[in-house]
N, C-alpha and C positions, 0 to 999 in steps of 0.2 A: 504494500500500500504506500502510496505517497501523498504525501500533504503539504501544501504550499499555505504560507499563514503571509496576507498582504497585511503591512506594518510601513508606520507612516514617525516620521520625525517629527516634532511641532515646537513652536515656542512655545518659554513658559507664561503660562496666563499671565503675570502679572507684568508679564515685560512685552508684549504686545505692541510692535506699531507698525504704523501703514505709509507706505510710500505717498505722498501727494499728488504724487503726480499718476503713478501707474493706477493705483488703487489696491495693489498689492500688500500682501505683508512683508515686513524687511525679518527675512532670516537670517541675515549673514552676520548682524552684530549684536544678536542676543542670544541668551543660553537654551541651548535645545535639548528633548527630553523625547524618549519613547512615548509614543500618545499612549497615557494609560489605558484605556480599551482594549489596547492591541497586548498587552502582558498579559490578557486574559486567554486571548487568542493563541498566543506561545505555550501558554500553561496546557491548557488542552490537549494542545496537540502533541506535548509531553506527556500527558496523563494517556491518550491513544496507543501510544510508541511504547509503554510500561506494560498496557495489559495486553497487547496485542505483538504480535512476531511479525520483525519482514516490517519496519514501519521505517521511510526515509522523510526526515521533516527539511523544509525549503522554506527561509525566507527570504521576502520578495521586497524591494522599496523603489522608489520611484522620488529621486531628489537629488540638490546640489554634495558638490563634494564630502562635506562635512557629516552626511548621514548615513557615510560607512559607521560612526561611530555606535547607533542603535544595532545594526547587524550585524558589530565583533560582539553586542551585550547578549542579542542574539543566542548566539552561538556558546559566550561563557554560562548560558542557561541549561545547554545541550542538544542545540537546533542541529542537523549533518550539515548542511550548506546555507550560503549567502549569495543573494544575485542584485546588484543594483545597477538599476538604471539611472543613469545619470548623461544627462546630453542636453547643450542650452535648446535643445529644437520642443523638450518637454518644458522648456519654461513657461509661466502662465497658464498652465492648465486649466479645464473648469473640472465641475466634476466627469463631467461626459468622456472629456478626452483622456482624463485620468484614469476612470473604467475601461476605455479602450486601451489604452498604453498598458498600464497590466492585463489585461486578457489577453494582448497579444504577446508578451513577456512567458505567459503560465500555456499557451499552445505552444513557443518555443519550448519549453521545459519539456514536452511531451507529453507524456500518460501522466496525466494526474488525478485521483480518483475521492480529494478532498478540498476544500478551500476555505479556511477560515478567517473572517476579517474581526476586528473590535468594534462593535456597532456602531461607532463614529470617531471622529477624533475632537479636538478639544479646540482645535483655531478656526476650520469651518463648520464643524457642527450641522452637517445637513442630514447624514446619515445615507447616503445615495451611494458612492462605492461599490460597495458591496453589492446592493442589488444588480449596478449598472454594470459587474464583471460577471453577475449571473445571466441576465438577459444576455448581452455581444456572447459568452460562451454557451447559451443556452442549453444551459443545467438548473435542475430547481433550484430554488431557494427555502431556505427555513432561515429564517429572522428574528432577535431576541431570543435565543436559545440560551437557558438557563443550568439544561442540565442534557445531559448524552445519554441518554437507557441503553440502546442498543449500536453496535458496530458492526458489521460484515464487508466482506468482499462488496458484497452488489447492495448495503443496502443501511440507513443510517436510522434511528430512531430518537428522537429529542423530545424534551418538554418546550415549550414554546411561551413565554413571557407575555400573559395580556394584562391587560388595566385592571379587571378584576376577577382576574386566577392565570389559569394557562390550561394550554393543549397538548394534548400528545401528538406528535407528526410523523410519517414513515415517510421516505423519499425511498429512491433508487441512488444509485454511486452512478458516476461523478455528481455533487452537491456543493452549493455554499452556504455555509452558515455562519451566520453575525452573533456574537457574542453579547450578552451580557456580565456584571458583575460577579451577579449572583452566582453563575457557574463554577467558580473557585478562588483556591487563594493561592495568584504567584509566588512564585519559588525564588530564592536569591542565592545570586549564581556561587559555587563554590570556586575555590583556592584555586585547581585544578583546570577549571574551568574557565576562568579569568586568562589562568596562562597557555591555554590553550587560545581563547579568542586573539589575545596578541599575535599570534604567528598565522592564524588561519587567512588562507586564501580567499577571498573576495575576487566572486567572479563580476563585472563590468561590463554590462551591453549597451549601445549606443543603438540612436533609432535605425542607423539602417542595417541594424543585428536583426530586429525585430521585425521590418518588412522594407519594402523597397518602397512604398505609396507611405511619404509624413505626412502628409496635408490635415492627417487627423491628429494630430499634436501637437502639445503644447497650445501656444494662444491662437493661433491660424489653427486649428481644429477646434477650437471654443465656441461653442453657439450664444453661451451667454458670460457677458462683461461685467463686472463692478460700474458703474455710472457715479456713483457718489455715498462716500460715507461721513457719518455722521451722529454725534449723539445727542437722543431724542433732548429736546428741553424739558425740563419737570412742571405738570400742571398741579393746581392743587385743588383748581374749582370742580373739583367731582362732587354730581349727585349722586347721595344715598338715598334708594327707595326702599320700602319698607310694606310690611303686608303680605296678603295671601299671591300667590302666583301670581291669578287674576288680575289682581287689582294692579301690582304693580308692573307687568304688561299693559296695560293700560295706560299708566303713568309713562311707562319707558315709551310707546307709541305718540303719548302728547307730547314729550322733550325734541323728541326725535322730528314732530310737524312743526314746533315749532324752530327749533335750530336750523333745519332744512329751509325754511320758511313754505311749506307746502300748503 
């Protein structure tokens, strides 16, 4: 079995800033960090690899120079390989073109018969990824997966994370599944493992490793742009309604004819 875990580098929240001009985030001069989601995602697919024989874990990343550094940490957890893309033609990606550039990444890689993402990352927060490398590889999806019941050759079993409980889901192999929290508690890397990450080989593909048509990457593959950021002003004139349902629909309908002026 093989299992590719897509892992994304991010700034840390509190250090956060945007180019004014591109509309971008600036990575290069603030301290970056594994998106936690994605440690969940490692942990897993370590947990697979423990109870299961014959398991090769891969991960995948997609970024500037500097985010070899999450897939040496990668690997001092006890991933087998590292594959990172990095080439300025992925620069500006949206999320679209981002799903494509790893789909196309994990069909180079071959047979792969698992795909685990962190159900989001922490700078864009959209949670789209993951889906958008199910759909381009068209494999199911199981999404907020809490917890793994069953594994085989051809066939996955999860609980599935709702608002108020969860589901059980059975797929077929190949699959991806998004992680949540819930599902475990990362692991921290040993001694051994540290000093292994230093020495390990990183493998480096650029886009035309990945196919001979760029057009779908990075910002010239983007369908949609930043236009302007900004943060909201604080209102404080909010109405508070009060009462049975009814009534205060009601109320919220005359606010609403009259702010509108309808």
């Amino acid at each position: 079995m093989r299992i590719v875990c897509c892992i994304k580098q991010v700034p840390e929240t509190g250090n956060v800033e945007i180019d004014k001009e591109t509309n971008n985030l600036i990575r290069d001069s603030v301290e970056s960090i594994l998106n936690p989601m994605d440690s969940y995602a490692i942990e897993e697919a370590l947990r697979i690899k423990e109870r299961c024989c014959d398991v090769e874990i891969i991960v995948l990343t997609m970024g500037p120079p500097q985010a070899e550094n999450i897939l040496r940490e990668a690997i001092s957890l006890g991933v087998d390989r590292a594959i990172h893309l990095s080439d300025r033609k992925f620069a500006g990606a949206d999320t679209l073109a981002t799903s494509h550039t790893l789909s196309q990444a994990i069909k180079n890689i071959g047979e792969v018969d698992l795909v685990i993402c962190g159900k989001q990352a922490i700078d864009g927060d959209t949670a789209q990824v993951g889906p958008g490398i199910s759909e381009i590889l068209g494999i199911p999806l199981l999404n907020y997966v809490r917890k793994i019941e069953e594994i085989s050759d051809d066939s996955i079993v999860c609980e599935r994370l709702l608002e108020d409980g969860y589901e059980v889901i059975k797929a077929p192999l190949p699959a991806l599944i998004t992680v949540v929290k819930e599902i475990n508690e990362p692991r921290l890397p040993s001694l051994r493992g540290k000093m292994k990450a230093r020495s390990a080989e990183i493998l480096s593909w650029k886009a035309c490793d990945l196919s001979e048509d760029t057009s779908r990457y990075g910002i010239g593959g983007s369908p949609t742009s930043v236009v302007k950021i900004f943060t909201p002003k604080h209102r404080s004139n909010g109405i508070m309604l009060r009462g049975e349902a009814d009534d205060m629909a009601k109320q919220l309908a005359k606010h609403l004819k009259e702010d509108l002026k309808i």
